[in-house]
N, C-alpha and C positions, 0 to 999 in steps of 0.2 A: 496337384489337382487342376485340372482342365478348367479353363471356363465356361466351357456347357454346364461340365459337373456341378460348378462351383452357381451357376444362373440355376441351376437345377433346383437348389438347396434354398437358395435366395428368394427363388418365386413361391415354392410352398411354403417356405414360413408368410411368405405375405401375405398368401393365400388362405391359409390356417386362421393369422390375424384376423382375417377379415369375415371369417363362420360362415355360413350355410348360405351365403348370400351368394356365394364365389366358388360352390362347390363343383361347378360346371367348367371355373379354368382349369386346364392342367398345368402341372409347372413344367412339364418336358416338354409341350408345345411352346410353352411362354420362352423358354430357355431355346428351342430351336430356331424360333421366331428372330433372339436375340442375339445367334448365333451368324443368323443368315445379313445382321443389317448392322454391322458391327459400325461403321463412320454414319454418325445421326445426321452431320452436316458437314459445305464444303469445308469448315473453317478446321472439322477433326481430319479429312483427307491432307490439307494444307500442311496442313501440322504434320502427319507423318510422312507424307511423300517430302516436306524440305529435310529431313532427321535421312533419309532414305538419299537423298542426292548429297548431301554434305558428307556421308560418308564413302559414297562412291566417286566424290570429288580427292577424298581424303587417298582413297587406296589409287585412282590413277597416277596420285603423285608420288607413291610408294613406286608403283607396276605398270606402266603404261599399258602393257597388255589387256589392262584393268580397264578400258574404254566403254561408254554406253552406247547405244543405240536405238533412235524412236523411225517409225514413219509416222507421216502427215497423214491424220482422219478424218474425215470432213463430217461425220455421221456418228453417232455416237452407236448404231451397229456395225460399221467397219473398226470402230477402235476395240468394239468389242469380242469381235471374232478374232483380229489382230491378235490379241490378248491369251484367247483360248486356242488359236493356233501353240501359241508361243508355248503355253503352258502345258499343250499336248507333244510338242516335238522337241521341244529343250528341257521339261518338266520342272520347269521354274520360270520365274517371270523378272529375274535379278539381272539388272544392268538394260532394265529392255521397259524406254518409256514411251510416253505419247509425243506428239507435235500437232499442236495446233497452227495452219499455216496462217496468215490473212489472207495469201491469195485465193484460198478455197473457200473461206469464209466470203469472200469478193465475188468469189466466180461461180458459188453453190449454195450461199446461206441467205443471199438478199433477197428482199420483199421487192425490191426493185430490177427481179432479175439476173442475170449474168453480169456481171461487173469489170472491169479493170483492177489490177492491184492499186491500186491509187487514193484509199482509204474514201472513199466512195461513198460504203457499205453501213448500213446505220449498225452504229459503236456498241451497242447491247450485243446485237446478235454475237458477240465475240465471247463475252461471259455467256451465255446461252447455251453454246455450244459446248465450254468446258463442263458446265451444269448437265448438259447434256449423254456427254462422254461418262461421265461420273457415275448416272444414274443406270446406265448402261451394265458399266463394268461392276458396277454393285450389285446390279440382277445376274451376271455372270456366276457372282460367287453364291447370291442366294441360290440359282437353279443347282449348283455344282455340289454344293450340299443340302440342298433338297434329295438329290442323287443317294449322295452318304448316308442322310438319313433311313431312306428306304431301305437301303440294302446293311443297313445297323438291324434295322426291325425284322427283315429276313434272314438275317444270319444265323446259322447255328449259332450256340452255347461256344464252341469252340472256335470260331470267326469273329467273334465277336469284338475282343480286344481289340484285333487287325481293323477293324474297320473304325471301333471308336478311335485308335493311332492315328489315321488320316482325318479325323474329324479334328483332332486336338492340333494338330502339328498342318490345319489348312493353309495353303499360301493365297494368299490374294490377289484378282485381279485387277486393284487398283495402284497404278504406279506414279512415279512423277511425268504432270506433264509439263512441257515447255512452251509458254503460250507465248502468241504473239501478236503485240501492242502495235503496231506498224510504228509511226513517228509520235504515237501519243495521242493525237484526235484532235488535235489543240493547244493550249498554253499548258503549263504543268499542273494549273490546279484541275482542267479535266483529264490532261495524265492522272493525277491523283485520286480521281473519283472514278474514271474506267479500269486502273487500278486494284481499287477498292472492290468494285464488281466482281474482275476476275479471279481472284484471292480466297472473296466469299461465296464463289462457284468451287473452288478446290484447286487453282494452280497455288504452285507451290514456286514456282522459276515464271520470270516474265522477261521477254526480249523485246528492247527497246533500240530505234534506231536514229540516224543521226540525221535524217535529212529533215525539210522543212515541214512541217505535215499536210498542209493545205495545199503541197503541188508534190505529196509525195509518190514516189513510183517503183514500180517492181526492181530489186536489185538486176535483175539481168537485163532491165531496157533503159532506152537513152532519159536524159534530160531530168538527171536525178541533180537535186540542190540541196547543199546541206548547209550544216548552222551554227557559228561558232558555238567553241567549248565551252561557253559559260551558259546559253541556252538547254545544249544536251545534260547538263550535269545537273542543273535545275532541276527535269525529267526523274533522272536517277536521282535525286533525291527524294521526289514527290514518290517512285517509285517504293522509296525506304520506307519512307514516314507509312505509308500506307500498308506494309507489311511489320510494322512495329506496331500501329495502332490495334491491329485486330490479332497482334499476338503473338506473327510468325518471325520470331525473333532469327531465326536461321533462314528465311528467305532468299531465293537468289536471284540475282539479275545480272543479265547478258545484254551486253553493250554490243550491240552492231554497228559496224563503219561500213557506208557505202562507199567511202572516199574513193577507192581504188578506181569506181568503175565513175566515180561525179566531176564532173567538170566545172562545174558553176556553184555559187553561194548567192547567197540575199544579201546579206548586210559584209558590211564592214565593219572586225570586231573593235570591239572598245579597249584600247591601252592606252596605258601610263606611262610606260617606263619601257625603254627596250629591251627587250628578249623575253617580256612577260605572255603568259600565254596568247592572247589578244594579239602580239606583234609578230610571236610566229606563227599564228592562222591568218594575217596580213603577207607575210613574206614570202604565199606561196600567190597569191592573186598576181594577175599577170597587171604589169602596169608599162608607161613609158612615164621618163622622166616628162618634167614642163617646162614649156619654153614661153617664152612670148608670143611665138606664134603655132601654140596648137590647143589652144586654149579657146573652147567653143561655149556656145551657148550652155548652161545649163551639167556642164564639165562638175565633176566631184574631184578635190585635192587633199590628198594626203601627204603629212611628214613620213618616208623612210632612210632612216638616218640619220643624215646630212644633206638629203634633196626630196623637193618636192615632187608626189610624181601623180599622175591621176589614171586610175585602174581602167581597163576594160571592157567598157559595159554595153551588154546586149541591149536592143529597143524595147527588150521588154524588163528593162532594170535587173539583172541580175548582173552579176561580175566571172569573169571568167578566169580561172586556176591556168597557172603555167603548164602548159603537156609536161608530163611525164615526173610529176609532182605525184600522183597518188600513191604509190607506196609509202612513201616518206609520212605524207598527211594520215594514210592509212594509221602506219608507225605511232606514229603522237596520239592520235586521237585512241588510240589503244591502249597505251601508258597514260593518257590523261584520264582515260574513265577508270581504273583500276585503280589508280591513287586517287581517285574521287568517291568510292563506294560501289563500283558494280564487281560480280563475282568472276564473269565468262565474259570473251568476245566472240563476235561471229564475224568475221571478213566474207564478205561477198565478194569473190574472186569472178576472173572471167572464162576460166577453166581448172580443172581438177588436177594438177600441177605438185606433187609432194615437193618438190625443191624450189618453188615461186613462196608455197606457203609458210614451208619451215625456214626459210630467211628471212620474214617479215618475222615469224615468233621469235628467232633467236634473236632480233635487234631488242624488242619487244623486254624478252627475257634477260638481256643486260642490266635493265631497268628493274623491272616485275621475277623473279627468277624462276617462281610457280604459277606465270602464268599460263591457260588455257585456253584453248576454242571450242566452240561449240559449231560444226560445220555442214554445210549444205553441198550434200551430194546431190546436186539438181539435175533433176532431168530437161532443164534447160542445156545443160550442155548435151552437144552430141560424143559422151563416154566412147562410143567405138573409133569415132574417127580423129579424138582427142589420143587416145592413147595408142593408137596404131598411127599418127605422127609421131606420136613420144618415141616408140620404138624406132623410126624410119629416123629420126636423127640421129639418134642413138648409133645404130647400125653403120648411120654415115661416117660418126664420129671415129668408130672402129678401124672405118676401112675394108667393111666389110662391102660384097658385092649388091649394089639394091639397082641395077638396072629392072628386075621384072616388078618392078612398082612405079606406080602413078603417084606420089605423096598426094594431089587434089585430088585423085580418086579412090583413093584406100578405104573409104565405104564400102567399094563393091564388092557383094556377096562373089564376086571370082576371087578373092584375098582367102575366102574364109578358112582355110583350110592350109595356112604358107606357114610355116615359120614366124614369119613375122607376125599375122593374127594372132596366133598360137599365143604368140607372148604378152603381148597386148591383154588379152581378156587377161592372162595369168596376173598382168598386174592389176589391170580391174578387180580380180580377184583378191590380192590381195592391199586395194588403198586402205581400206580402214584398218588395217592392223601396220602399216609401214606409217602412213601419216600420225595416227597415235604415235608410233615410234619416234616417230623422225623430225614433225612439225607441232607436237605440241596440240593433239585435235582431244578434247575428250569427248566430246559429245559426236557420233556422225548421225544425221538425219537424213531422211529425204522428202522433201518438202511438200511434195503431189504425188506421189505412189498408187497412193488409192485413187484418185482422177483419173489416171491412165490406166489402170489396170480393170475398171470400173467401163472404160471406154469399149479398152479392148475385148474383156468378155463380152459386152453388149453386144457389138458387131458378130464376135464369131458367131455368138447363137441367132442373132439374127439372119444371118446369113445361111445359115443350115434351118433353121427350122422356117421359116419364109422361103426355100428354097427347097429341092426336090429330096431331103433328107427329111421334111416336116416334122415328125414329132421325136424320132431317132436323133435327131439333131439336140434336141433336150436329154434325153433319157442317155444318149451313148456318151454325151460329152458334159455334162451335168451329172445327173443323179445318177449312173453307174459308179463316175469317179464320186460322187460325194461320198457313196455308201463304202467304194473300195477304200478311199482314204479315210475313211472314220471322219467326214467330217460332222461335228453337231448338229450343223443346220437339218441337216437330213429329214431329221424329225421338228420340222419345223415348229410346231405345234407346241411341243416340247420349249423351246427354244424360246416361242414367245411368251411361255411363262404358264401354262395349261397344268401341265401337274405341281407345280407351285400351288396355286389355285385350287387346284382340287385338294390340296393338304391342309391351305388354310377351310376350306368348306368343312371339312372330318372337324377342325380343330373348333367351329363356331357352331357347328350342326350336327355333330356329332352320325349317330347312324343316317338320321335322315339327309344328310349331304346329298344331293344329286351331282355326279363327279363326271367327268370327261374322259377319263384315260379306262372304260370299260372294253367291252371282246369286242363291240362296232367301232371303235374307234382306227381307222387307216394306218394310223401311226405303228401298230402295233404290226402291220408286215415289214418292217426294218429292225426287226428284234428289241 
């Protein structure tokens, strides 16, 4: 038995219970009702989306082919169309989550504006927005079977079944998202408490990273400062405690290392003993030995080894890492959060490289043998002209003939049609199914999708309809396609929730309902 069937039964005995006082509820509204709102709160979404990642973590390690995939929403209607796209052209929503980014949050959610990634942005707004996603994608599935219901009550005697089937057996559009904490907002105890926020919004996965947080900055720009391993694990711990306390005992957390792309540190970490964590987050700082005479004013000195030597330091007190240490430091800081409590890492690379990343995971995986990424397909990098290099070395490597290429110009749309493009997008085409394979990726996201894509429609329509195409410009490039490709929105009306509305009215008002979806209503020439 169903659980419509089964609310079905449960509301009229309540109802029954309660005599003549109540004889105006129905139980098949009450059960619809309870059908359409099945997560009461974040902490029930929490709860099923970490059970929903723990075992798609489970099968990538069986199947790498087994990988997920979210984009970055800034809206909790892009995450929701996102969603209903999905569930229209894959007919399932399995393997396919959300991303919460911070830089959109920075650069789209603040009261102060457009922002920097640079944690800026007041710290609510970030649980806000998961709350917001959530509430979204649960009107999704209300309106979706609002739908079913309808066409339950219209069906023949002999459609019937078919149609209660898809009530019984509905998939949902709430999945896991993967939120992100930037460097924490603070010391661990308000990691802990902005934590705690996003958790009791409905994330289920939280990504936390290594740099400092009060100078922290976007992985692809300069002048990122991170923080020994005893301050980041602090973090992930507070992250723990704070998915233990409200319940979510299979929570997961994703350790991000800026290291690759950071040069600089705050402190110098605290050791004891040589070769303890503390002395090898010291042994990458660039130093000189000390002499007698280079010992200046106001000089800091440390023991390495068997000699004293005094580190690096910018005027504005930070220390500076030896070049060409970030992989290494990457390495460790990736093995030291997985043997400290976190579940996922995310390397911020400085391009989309399958053999740069799956070298950093196999060292990685010496250590950790299942471990994973969770990775950013960013459209900070420029993808076309990233891998139509890749190719053009390639080629070189060969031996093959590459005089009619520019390598610094292999952008230009005169390539676009060579051989060499050709292969290129083909491997764009396929990095998220080779990097799963190859470097250990389980999660690929892309971090600003909807920003960009958000931009670029804007433009085109403004440029046709402000322009000597005027309303054609809507209608030819808009709402033809929306109605040719099914998309929902079409009936916008719909969408925001109007014949919902109108079902609860029937349900509280019975005939006298005054409803929306009558023969005047517009909506009704899109079928």
């Amino acid at each position: 038995m169903s659980n419509y069937s089964t609310d079905i039964d449960t509301a009229a005995s309540l109802i029954e219970n309660e005599g003549s006082a109540w004889n105006a509820i129905n139980p098949e509204s009450v059960a619809r009702m309870r059908t359409q709102n099945r997560f009461k709160t974040g902490l029930d979404i929490a709860k099923y989306t970490a059970k929903i990642m723990r075992e798609d973590m489970a099968n990538y390690d069986a199947d790498s082919s087994q990988y997920t995939q979210s984009l970055g929403c800034w809206h909790g209607f892009i995450g929701q169309q996102k969603m209903i796209a999905i569930k229209k052209h894959l007919l399932t929503t399995k393997r396919c989550y959300l991303y919460l980014s911070g830089w959109m949050v920075a650069a789209l959610r603040s009261e102060f504006g457009p922002l920097p990634d640079q944690s800026m942005h007041e710290k609510t707004s970030v649980a806000s927005l998961i709350a917001e996603l959530y509430t979204f994608l649960r009107q999704a599935d209300a309106r979706e079977l609002g739908g079913l219901f309808r066409e339950l009550d219209n069906a023949d005697a002999a459609d019937k079944a078919a149609v209660q089937d898809k009530i019984d057996n509905f998939e949902t559009h709430v999945v896991p998202i993967i939120a992100d904490i930037d460097a924490g907002f603070g010391n661990e105890e308000a990691t802990y408490l902005m934590a705690k926020q996003m958790i009791e919004a409905g994330a289920c996965c939280i990504q936390l990273e290594n740099q400092v947080s009060d100078v922290k900055q976007c992985g692809h720009q300069d002048g990122k400062v991170t923080v020994p391993h005893v301050e980041f694990l602090a973090k992930i711990n507070a992250v723990r405690y704070a998915f233990l306390e409200l319940g979510i005992d299979d929570g997961v957390i994703v350790a991000r290392t800026d290291s690759l792309g950071a040069g600089l540190t705050q402190k110098i970490a605290v050791t004891s003993e040589p070769g303890d964590l503390g002395d090898k987050y010291n042994s990458f700082i660039e130093v000189e030995e000390v002499t007698s005479d280079n010992l200046e004013n106001g000089d800091l000195v440390f023991k390495r080894g068997d000699k004293l030597v005094k580190p690096s330091r910018l005027p504005n007190g930070l220390f500076k890492f030896r070049a060409g240490t970030g992989e290494e430091r990457c390495i460790l800081d990736c093995i030291t959060s997985l043997q400290n409590g976190a579940d996922l890492l995310w390397i911020e690379t400085e391009k989309p490289h399958v053999a740069q990343i799956g070298a950093m995971v196999n060292a990685i995986r010496e250590v950790v043998p299942n471990a994973k990424l969770v990775y950013n397909n960013s459209p900070s990098f420029n993808w076309t002209l990233n891998f139509r290099q890749q190719i053009f070395d390639v080629m070189k490597q060969q031996g093959k003939d590459i005089s009619a290429y520019d390598r610094a110009d292999l952008m230009s749309i005169d390539y676009d049609e060579t051989e060499l493009a050709i292969e290129a997008d083909e491997k764009i085409r396929t990095f998220q199914a080779d990097s799963a394979r190859e470097a250990g990726i389980f999660h690929h996201l892309i971090t600003l999708p909807t920003y960009h894509t958000t931009a670029l429609s804007t433009d085109n329509l403004a440029k046709e309809y402000f322009g000597d195409q005027g309303m054609l410009g809507y209608v030819a490039n808009v709402q033809r396609k929306e109605i040719r490709q099914g998309i929902a929105c079409v009936k916008h009306q719909n969408m925001a929730g109007s014949d919902m509305g109108d079902a609860h009215k029937e349900y509280f008002s019975g005939d006298q309902a005054l409803k929306a979806s009558g023969k005047d209503n517009t909506m009704n020439q899109f079928g």
